[in-house]
N, C-alpha and C positions, 0 to 999 in steps of 0.2 A: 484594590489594584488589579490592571487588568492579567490574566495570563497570559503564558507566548502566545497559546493557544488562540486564544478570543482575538487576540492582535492581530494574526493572520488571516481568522474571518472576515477581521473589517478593512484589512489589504483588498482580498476577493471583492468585500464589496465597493469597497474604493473606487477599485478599478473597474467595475463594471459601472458604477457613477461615470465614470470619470468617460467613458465610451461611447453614453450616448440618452441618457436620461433614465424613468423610473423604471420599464422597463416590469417585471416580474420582481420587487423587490421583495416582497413580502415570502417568494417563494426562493428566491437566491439568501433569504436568511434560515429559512427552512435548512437549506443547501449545507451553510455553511455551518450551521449547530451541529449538522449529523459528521463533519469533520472534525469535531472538537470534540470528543469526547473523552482524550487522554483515560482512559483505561478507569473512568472514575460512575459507571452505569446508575450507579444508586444514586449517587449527589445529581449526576447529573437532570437524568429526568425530573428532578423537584425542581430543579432551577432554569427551565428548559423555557419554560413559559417566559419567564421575567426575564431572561436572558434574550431570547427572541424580540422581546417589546425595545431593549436596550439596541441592539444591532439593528435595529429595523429604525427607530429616531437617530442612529450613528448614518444610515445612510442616508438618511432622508434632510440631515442636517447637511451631509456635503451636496448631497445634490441642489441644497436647496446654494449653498455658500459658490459652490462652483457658478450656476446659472448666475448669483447677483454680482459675484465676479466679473466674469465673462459680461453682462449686460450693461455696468457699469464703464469697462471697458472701451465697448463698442460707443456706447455715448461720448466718452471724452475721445474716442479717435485712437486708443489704442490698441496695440498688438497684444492678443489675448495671450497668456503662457500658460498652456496647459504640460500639466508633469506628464516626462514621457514613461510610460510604462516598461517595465524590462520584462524580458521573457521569462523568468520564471513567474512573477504576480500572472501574467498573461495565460499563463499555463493553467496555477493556480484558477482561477477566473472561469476558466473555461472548464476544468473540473468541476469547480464548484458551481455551474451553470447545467454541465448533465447530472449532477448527482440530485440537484433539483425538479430537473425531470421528472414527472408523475409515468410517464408512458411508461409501458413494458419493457423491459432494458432490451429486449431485440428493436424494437421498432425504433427506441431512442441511438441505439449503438449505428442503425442505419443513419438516420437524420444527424448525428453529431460527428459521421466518420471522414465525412468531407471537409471538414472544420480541424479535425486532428490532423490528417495525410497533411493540408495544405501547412497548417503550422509544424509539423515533423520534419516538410524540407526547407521550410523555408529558416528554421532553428536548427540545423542540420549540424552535429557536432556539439552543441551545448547541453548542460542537464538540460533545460528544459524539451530542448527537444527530444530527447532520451526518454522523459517522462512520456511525451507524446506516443512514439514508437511503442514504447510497453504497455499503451493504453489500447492501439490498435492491434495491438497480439493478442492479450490477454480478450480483446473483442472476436478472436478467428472463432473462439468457443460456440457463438450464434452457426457457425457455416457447417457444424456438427450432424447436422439433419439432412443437408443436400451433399456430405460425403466431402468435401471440402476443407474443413476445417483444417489437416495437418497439411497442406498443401500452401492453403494460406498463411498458416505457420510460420512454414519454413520462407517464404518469398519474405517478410516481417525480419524471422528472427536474422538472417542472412546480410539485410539491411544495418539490424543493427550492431552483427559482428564486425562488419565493414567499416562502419562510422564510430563503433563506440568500442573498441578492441582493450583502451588503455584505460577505460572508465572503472571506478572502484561503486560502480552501482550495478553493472554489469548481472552481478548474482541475483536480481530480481526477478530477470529473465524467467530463475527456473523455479521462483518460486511458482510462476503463473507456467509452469511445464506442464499445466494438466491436458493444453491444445496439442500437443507432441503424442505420436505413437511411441511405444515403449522403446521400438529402433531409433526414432528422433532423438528420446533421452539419452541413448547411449552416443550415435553420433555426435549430437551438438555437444554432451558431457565431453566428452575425447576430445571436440576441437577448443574448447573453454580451458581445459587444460593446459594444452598446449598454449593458445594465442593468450593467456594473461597472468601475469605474475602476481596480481593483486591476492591478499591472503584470504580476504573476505570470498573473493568469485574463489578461488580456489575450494575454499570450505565449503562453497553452494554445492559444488558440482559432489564433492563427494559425500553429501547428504545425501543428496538425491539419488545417487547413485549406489547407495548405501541400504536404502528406505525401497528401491529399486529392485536390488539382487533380495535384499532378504526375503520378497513375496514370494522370487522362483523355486519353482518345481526341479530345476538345474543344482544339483550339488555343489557345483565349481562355482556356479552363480552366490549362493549361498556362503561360502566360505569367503568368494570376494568383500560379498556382503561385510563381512565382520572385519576385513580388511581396511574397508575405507573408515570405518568406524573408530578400530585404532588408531588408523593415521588421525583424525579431528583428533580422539581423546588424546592426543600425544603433541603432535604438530601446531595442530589447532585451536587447542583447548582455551583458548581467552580469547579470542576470534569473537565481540559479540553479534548476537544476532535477536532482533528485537531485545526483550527486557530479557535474553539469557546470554547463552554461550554455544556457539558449537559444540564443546568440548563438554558441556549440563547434557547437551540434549543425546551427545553420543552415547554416555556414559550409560544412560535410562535406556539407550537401544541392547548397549554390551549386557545388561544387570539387570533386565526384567524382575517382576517380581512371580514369583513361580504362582502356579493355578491355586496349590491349595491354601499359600497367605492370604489370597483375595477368596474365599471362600465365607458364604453369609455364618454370620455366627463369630468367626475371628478379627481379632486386635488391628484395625483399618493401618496400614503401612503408613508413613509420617509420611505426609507432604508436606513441602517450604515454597513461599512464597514471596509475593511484595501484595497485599491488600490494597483496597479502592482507596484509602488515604496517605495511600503511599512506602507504608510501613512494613517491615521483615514480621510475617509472621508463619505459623505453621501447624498442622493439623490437632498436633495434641495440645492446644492451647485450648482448643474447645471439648477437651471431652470430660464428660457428663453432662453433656450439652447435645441440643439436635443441629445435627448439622447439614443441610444441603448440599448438597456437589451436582455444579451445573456443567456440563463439560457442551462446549460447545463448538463449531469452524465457522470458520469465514470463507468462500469462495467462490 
């Protein structure tokens, strides 16, 4: 059976069948494997190959069903019905057409930005176009070299305060807050506060903001720090955000583990999780065992 996962791939490539023929197919399944990976690394690369072979005759089967369609059509004199696309597959699509991309992601974020602006307004007010705008922000990161980049930021983020004020996706903004000077943080925090009642943006802003104070060298900063922290572990605290909680992730801010537990030689502190197949597991299930710990970011 197939997963949601895999499903969605073969929407992307559906739709990109459905557009205009073969096109880079072999490389738009590339594309879209590297968006399915549901948190399962180990399984996946083993099945990566056979998987690929599988999406790649899924698109080649419609492209092939759509044309004898269509051809057959045109022979008997009728009116072809091709399915209209909705803007999210559209989005999708088109993500999964730069993620394909081999080039350098500067040189592709240029060549693919005119493709996103023009879909951003012409989607203006829908998730999908929401998706859009947060793809051209999270893009300002490249204008970082010619001094630009919080500038372009803001003209982005401003856009999407305007358009998307009541959106409960809103808080993704700040995941991608890395384009913002530290004053940007605090500004756009304080107007996110204010302009949305949604609990989820609420909880972004005062991560961020939390994650924020606690690096300054500002005492008052500092203490706010541990402030916003309470409020998630309190207010927040089932707020989820990816595979945890606001209120997991505050609690490990409030509760460190002090220097000398984490010292070579001592009893490793428990860690809980959810494993590649899905399952609740946790550090001391392996000991007497070697165990790895890969820590790693995405950004």
């Amino acid at each position: 059976m197939l997963q949601p996962s895999t499903c969605v791939a073969i929407v992307a490539i559906e739709c990109s069948c459905e557009l205009g023929g073969f096109g880079d197919l072999a490389a738009l399944c590339d594309g879209a494997l590297d968006t399915i990976r549901d948190g399962k690394p180990q399984i996946f690369e083993m099945e990566r190959a056979s998987m690929r072979i599988s999406l790649f005759f899924i698109g080649l089967t419609l492209l092939c069903t759509n044309g004898a369609t269509q051809a057959e059509a045109a022979r008997e004199g009728k009116a072809v019905a091709i399915r209209p696309q909705t803007p999210q597959t559209a989005i999708l699509a088109l993500l999964t057409e730069y993620d394909a991309s081999k080039r350098s992601y500067s040189v592709k974020f240029a060549e693919f930005r005119p493709r996103f602006e023009a879909f951003a307004e012409k989607h203006r007010g829908s998730d999908a176009g929401l998706e859009a705008e947060l793809w051209l922000f999270s893009g300002c990161w490249w204008s970082r070299k010619d001094g630009s980049m919080n500038e372009k930021a803001a003209v982005v983020a401003d856009r999407i305060l305007e358009h998307y004020k009541d959106s409960e996706e809103l808080g993704k903004m700040l995941d991608l807050a890395y384009v913002f000077s530290t004053a940007q943080k605090e500004e756009y925090g304080q107007r996110l506060l204010k302009l949305s009642q949604q609990p989820g943006v609420q909880a972004a802003v005062h991560m961020m903001l939390g994650k924020l104070y606690q690096r300054s060298k500002d005492t008052d900063k500092r203490k706010a720090s541990r402030e916003h922290f309470l409020l998630l572990s309190k207010k927040f605290k089932g707020v989820p955000y990816r595979s945890t909680t606001y209120g997991a992730m505050a609690e490990a801010f409030l509760h460190p583990h002090a220097t000398e537990v984490l010292a070579i030689g001592k009893l490793a502190p428990e860690i809980t999780g959810t494993g590649v197949d899905g399952k609740a597991m946790k550090l001391s299930d392996f000991r007497g065992k070697v165990v790895v710990l890969d820590f790693w970011g995405d950004w």
